[in-house]
C-alpha positions as a printed NumPy array, in Angstrom:
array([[  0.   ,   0.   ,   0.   ],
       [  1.433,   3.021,  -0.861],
       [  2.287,   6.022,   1.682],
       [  0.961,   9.654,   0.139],
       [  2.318,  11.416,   2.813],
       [  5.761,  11.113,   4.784],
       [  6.566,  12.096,   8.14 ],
       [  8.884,  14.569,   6.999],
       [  6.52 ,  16.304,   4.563],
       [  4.02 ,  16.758,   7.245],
       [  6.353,  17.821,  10.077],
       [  7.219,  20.167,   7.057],
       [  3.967,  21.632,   6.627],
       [  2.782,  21.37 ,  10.03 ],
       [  6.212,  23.987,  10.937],
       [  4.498,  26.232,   7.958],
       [  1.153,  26.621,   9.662],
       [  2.414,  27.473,  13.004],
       [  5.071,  29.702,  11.371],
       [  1.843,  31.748,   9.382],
       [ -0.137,  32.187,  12.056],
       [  2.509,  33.975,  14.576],
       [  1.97 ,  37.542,  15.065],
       [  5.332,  38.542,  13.602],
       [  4.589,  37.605,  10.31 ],
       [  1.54 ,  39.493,  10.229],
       [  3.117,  42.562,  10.848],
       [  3.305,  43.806,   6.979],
       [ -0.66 ,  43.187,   6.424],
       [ -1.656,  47.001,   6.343],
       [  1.401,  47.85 ,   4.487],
       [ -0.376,  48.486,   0.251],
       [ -0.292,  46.004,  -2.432],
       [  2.129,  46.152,  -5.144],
       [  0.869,  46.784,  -8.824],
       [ -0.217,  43.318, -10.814],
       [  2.402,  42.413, -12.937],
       [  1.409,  42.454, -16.356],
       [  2.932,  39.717, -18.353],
       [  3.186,  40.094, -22.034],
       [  4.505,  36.817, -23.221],
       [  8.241,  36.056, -24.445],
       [  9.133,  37.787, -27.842],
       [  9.438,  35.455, -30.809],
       [ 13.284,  36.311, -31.213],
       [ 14.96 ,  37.949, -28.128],
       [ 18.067,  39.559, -29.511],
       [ 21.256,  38.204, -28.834],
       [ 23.674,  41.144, -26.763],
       [ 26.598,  41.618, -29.412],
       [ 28.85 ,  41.551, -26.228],
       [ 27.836,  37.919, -25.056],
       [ 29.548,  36.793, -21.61 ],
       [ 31.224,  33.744, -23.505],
       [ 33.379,  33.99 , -26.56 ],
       [ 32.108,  32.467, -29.482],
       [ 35.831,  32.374, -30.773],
       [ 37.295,  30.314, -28.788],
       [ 36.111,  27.299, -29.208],
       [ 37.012,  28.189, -32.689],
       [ 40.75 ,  29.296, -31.9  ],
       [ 41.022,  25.99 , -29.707],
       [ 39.522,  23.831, -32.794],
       [ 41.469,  24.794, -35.454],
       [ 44.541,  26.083, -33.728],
       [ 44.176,  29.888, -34.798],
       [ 46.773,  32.895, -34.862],
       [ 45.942,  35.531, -32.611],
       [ 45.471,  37.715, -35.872],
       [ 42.686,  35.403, -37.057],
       [ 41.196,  35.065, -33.874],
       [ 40.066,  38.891, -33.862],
       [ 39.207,  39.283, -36.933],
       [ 36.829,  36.101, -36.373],
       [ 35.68 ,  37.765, -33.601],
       [ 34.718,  41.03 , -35.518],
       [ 32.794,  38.769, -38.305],
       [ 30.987,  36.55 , -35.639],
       [ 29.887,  40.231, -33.827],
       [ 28.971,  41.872, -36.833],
       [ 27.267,  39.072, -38.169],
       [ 24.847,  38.879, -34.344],
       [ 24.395,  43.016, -34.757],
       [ 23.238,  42.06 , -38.51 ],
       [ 20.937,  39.038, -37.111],
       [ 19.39 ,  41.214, -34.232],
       [ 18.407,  43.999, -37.16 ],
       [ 17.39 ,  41.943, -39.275],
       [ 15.176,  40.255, -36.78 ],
       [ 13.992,  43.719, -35.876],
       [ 13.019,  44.612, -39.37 ],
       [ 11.357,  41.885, -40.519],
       [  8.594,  39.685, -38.702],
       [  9.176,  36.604, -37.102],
       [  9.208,  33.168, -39.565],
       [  8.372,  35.47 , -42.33 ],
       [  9.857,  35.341, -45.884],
       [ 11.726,  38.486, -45.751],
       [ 13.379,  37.288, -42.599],
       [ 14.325,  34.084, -44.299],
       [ 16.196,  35.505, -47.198],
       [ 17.947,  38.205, -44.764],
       [ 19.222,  35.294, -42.695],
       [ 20.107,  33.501, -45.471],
       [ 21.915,  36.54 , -46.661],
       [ 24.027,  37.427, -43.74 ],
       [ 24.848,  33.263, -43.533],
       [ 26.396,  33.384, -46.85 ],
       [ 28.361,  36.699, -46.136],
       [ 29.055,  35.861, -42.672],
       [ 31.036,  32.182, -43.718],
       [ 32.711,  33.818, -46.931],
       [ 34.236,  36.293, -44.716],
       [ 35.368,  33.148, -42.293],
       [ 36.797,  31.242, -45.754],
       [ 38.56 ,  33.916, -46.444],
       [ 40.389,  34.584, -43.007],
       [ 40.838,  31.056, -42.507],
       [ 42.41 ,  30.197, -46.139],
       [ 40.708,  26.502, -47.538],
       [ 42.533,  24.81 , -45.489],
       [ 41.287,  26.012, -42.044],
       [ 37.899,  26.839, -43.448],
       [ 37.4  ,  22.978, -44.756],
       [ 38.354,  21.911, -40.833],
       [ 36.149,  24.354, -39.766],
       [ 33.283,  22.366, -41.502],
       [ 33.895,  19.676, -40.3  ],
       [ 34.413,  20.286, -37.084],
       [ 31.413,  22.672, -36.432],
       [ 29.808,  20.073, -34.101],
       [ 32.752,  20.148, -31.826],
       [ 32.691,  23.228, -31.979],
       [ 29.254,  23.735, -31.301],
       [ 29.538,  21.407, -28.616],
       [ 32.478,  23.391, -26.854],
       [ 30.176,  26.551, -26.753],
       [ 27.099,  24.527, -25.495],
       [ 29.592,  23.629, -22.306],
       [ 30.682,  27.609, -22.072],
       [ 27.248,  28.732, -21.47 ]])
């Protein structure tokens, strides 16, 4: 037969009760309500802040063994691309067409300027290694 209640969990709620009906904790009643908090639901794309707490480089530099020279100027394409993303998303509706193709757009900008800093070699590695890397970032967060 199983128990619904344990001992604990009603030793638990019995120290609740006599804890809410001491004077002490009555002592704010007359003090005025705060305003209802109105809650307007998440936004379909929050932006991303183009100064994130975690680098989204270094997994990247780690990877594929990067210069320091590369390194920033993958930096300044992966924060330029995020300020483009965040406009984009600001411009255009969520899931809509227009959004789509802007994506798309800043995608196919965002990883010629990465083949190009990287040279073939780097940038082929990079592709096939983007799991690993993704995974490295998942850990950062």
């Amino acid at each position: 037969m199983p128990v619904l209640f344990s001992p604990r969990l009603l030793s638990g709620v019995a120290v609740l009760l006599l804890a809410s009906s001491c004077a002490i904790f009555h002592r704010h009643r007359d003090a005025p309500t705060p305003p209802p908090v109105v809650k307007t639901g998440p936004t379909p794309h929050p932006p991303t802040p183009p100064t994130a707490a975690r680098d989204p480089a270094a997994p990247m530099t780690s990877v594929l063994h990067l210069r320091p020279e590369q390194t920033t100027k993958v930096r300044q394409i992966l924060a330029s691309t995020v300020e483009q993303v965040n406009t984009a998303r600001q411009q255009h509706p969520a899931q809509s067409p227009e959004l789509n193709a802007a994506l798309r757009r800043i995608n196919t900008s965002s990883e010629a300027q990465l083949r190009q800093v990287l040279g073939p070699t780097a940038y082929k590695e990079l592709q096939t290694k983007r799991p690993q890397i993704q995974a490295q970032m998942q850990q950062r967060q």
